[in-house]
C-alpha positions as CSV (number, residue, x, y, z in Angstrom):
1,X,0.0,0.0,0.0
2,X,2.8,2.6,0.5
3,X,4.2,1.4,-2.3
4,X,1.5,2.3,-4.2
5,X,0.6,5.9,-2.2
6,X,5.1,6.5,-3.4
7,X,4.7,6.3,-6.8
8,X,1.5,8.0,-6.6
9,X,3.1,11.3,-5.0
10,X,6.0,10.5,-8.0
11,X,4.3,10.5,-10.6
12,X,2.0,13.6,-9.5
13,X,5.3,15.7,-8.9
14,X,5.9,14.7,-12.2
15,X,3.3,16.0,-13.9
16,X,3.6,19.3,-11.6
17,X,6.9,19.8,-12.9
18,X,5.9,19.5,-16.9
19,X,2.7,21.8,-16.6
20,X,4.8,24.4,-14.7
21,X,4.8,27.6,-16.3
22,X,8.3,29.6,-15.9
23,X,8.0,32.1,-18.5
24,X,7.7,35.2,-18.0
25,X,7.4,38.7,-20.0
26,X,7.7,42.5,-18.9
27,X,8.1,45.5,-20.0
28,X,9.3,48.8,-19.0
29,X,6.6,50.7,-19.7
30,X,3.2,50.0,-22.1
31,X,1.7,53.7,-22.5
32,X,4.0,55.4,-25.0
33,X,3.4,58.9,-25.8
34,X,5.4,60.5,-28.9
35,X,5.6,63.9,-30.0
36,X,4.1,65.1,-33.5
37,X,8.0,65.1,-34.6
38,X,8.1,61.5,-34.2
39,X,11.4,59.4,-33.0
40,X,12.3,56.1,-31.6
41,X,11.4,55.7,-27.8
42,X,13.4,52.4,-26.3
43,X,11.5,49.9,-24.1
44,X,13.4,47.2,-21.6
45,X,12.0,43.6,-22.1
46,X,12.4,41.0,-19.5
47,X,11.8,37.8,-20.5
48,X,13.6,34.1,-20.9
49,X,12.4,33.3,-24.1
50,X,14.7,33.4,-26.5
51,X,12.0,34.4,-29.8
52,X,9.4,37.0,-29.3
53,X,6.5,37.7,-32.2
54,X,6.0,41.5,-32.1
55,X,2.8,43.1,-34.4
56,X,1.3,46.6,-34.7
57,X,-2.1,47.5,-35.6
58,X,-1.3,50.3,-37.5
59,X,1.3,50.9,-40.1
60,X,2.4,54.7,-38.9
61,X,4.0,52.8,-36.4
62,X,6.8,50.5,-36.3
63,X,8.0,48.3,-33.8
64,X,11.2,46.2,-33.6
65,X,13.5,44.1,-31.4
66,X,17.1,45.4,-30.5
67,X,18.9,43.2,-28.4
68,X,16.8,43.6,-24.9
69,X,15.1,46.3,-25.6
70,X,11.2,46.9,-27.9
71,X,12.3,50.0,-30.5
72,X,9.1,51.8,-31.2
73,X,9.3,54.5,-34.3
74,X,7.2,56.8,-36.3
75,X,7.8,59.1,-38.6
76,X,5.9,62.8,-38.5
77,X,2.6,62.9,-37.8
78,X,1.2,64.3,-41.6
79,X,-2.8,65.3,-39.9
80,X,-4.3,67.7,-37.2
81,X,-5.4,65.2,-35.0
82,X,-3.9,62.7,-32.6
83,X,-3.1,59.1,-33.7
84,X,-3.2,55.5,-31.8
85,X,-2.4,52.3,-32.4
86,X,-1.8,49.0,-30.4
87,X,1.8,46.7,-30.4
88,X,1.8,43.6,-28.8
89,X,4.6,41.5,-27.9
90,X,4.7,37.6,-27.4
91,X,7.0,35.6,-26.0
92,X,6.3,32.4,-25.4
93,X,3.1,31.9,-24.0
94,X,3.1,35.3,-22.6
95,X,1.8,38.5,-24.2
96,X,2.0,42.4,-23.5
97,X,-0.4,45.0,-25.0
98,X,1.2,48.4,-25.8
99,X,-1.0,51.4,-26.5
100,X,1.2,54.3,-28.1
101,X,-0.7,57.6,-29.0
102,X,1.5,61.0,-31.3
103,X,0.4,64.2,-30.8
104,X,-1.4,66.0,-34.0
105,X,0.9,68.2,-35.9
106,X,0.4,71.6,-36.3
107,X,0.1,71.7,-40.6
108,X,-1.4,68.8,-42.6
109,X,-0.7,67.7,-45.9
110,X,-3.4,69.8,-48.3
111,X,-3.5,72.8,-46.6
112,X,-2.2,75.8,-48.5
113,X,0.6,77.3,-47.0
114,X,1.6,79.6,-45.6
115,X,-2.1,80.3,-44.7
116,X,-5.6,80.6,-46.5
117,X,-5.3,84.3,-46.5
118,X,-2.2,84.6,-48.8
119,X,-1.2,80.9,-50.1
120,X,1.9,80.3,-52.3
121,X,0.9,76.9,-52.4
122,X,-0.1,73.6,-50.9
123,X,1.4,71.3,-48.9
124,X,2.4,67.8,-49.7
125,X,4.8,66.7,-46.8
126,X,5.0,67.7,-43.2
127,X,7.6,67.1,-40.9
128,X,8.9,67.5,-37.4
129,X,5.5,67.9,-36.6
130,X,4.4,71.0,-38.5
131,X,7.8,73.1,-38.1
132,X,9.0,71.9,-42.0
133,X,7.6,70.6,-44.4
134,X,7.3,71.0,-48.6
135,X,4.5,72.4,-50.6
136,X,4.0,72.4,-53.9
137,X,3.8,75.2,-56.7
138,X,-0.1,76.5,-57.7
139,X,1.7,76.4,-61.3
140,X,3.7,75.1,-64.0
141,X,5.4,75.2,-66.7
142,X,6.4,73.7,-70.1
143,X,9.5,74.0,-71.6
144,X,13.3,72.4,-72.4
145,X,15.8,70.8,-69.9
146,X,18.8,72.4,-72.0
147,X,21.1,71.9,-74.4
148,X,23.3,68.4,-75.0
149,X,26.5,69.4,-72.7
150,X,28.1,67.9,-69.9
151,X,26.7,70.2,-66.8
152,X,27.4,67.6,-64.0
153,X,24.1,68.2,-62.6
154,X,23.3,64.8,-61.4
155,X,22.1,64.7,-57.9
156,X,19.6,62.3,-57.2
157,X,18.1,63.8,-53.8
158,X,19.3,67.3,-53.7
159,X,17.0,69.5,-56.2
160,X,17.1,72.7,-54.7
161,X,21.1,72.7,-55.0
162,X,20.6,71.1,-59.1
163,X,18.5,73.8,-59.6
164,X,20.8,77.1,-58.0
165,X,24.2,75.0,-59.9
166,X,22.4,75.6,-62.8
167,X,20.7,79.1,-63.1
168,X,24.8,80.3,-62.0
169,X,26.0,78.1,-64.9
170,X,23.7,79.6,-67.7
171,X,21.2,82.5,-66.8
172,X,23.9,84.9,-68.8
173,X,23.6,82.9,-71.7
174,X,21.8,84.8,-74.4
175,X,19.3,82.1,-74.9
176,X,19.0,80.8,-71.5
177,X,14.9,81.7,-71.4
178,X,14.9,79.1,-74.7
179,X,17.2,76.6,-74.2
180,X,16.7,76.2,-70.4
181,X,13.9,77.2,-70.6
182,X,12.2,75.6,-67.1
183,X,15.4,76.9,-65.5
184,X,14.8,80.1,-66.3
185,X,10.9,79.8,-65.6
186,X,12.4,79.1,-61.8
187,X,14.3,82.1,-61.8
188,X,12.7,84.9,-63.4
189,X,9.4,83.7,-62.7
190,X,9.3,82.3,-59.5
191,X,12.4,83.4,-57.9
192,X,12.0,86.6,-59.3
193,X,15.9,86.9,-60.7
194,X,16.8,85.6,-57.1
195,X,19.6,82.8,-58.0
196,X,19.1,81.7,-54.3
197,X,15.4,81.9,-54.0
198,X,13.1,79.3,-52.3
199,X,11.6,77.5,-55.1
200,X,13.7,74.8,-57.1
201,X,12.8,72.0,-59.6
202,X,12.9,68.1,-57.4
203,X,15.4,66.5,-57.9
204,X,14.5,62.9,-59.5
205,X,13.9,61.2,-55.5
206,X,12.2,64.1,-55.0
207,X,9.7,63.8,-57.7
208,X,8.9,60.3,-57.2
209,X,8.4,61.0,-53.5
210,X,6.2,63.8,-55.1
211,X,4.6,61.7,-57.5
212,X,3.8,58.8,-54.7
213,X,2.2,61.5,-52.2
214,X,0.0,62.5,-54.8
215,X,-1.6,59.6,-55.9
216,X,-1.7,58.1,-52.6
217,X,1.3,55.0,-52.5
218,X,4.0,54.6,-50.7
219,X,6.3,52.6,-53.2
220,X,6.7,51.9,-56.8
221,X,8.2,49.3,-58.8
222,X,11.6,49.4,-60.5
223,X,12.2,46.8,-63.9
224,X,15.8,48.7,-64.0
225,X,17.8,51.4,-63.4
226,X,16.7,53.7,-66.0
227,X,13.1,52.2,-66.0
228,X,10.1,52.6,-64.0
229,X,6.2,51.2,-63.1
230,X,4.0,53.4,-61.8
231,X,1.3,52.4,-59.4
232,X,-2.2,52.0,-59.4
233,X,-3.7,56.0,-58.4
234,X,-6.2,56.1,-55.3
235,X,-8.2,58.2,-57.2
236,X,-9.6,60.0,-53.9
237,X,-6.7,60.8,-52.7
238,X,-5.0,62.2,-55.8
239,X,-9.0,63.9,-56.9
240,X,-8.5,65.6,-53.3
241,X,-5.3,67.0,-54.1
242,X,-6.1,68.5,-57.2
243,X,-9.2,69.7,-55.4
244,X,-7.1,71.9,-53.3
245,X,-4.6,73.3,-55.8
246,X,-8.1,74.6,-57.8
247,X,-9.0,76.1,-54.2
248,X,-7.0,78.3,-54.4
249,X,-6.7,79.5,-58.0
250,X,-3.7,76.7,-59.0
251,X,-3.7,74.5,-61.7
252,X,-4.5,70.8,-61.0
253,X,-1.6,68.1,-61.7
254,X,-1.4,66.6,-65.3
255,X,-2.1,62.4,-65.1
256,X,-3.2,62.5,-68.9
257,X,0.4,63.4,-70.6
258,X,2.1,62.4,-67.2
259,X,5.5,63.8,-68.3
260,X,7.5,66.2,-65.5
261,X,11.1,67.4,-65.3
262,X,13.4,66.7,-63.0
263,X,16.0,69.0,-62.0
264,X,18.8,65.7,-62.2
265,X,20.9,65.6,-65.6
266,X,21.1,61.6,-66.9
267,X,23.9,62.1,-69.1
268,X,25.0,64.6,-72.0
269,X,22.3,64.5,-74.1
270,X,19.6,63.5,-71.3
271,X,17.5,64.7,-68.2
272,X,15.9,62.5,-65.8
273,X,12.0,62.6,-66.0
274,X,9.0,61.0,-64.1
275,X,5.5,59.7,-65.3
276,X,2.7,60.7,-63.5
277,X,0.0,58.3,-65.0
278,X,-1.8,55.7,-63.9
279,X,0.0,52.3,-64.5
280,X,2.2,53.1,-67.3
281,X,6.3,51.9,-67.6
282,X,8.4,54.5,-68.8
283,X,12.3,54.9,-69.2
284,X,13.0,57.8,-66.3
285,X,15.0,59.9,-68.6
286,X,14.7,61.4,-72.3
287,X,16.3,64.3,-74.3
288,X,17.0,67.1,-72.6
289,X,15.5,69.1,-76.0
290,X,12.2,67.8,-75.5
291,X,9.8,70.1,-73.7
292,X,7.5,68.7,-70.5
293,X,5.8,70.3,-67.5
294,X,7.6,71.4,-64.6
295,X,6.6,72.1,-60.8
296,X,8.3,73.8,-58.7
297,X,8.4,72.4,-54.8
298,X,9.6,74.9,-51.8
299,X,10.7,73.8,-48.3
300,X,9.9,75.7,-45.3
């Protein structure tokens, strides 16, 4: 009989020992509060297990393991209002909820800038939370890249310098309003003869960032270096945008022709371009003697 009562208790602390849970999960902290800025914010995890799983219910916000620690990012909040989304980490059998909020900026993307009263034009990104940002021109124009020479204009990112480089290289040329032509359109009629004035043609990152705000994406597709997809249009978004530049007295975006200058030379005889339309492959540069719309963009 006590044999029986022994192996009993054995086998009992047996199974105590395989159903017992040791695991454990915690966190620093599960309210997160950004700024409108946005920025990484570091929380501590304490847990044994060596994998986690972490998801977020909203895409503005990121969240991803370094080492010991939850990162949480986001870039600038783009609206007037306050945002909120939900991360949760598992470990294990253990979970944590984390419930991170960002303040509401104080400019949104659409709004004309620098106020109702007297716009310039509308915005089309926000950043640090309001305090900078781009807009976009009420206006374009058509005309030529230039002439087939060697400029060494070729920044991919940097419009606003591709554009001053060159206005100083070839606004005393004696045809400079015909052969560079949406170079001079910047300076004389934008910048008003001001060779460092605000407004500048994108660069070619710049106008595909452009282009993607517009029509409501976040990517496109790339066959090749020189070639191009663009992306379905949400048609809202894009009819929205338009809606505002005719607000305020500007001229809506071209999707039909789809052709706009950027400010970054391919080689001699070529300029990089971008293609607005809906769907359509394209090479991303042509002859710098053919003449497209241009847009000028402005930081603040």
């Amino acid at each position: 009989m006590r044999k029986i009562i022994f192996i009993g208790m054995i086998i009992g602390i047996f199974i105590y020992a395989c159903e017992k849970d040791d695991s454990y999960l915690e966190l620093s902290e599960t309210e997160i509060q950004l700024d409108a800025a946005g920025a990484e914010q570091y929380i501590q995890v304490n847990t044994n297990a060596i994998t986690w799983q972490i998801s977020s219910s909203s895409d503005w916000v990121i969240a991803e393991r370094d080492s010991c620690f939850l990162v949480i990012k986001a870039e600038s909040n783009q609206v007037r209002s306050e945002r909120n989304a939900k991360i949760v980490i598992v470990a294990d059998n253990k979970y944590v909820r984390i419930n991170v909020s960002q303040a509401a900026s104080t400019r949104a993307v659409g709004e004309p800038y620098p106020d109702e009263t007297n716009p310039i034009g509308i915005i089309y990104k926000v950043l640090d939370g309001g305090k900078h940002g781009k807009i976009l021109s009420f206006d374009e124009f058509n005309g030529k890249w230039g002439l087939n020479s060697n400029t060494g204009i070729r920044s991919l990112e940097d419009g606003k310098s591709n554009t001053r480089d060159m206005i100083n290289a070839y606004k005393d040329a004696a045809t400079f309003d015909s052969d560079y032509s949406i170079f001079w359109w910047i300076y004389q009629e934008k910048n008003n003869g001001d060779i460092d004035g605000q407004w500048y043609i994108p660069a070619y990152s710049e106008l595909v960032e452009l282009y993607l705000i517009l029509v409501g994406q976040s990517k496109t597709t790339t066959t090749n270096a020189t070639q191009t997809v663009s992306v379905s249009h949400n048609i809202n978004v894009r009819n929205q945008f338009d809606y505002q530049l005719k607000l305020y007295g500007g001229v809506p975006m071209d999707y039909e022709e789809g052709y706009y200058w950027s400010s970054t030379e391919y080689n001699t005889s070529n300029a990089r371009r971008g293609l607005f339309k809906h769907r359509t492959s394209t090479n991303n540069y042509t002859t710098k003697k053919s003449s497209f719309n241009v847009r000028a963009i402005l930081q603040f």
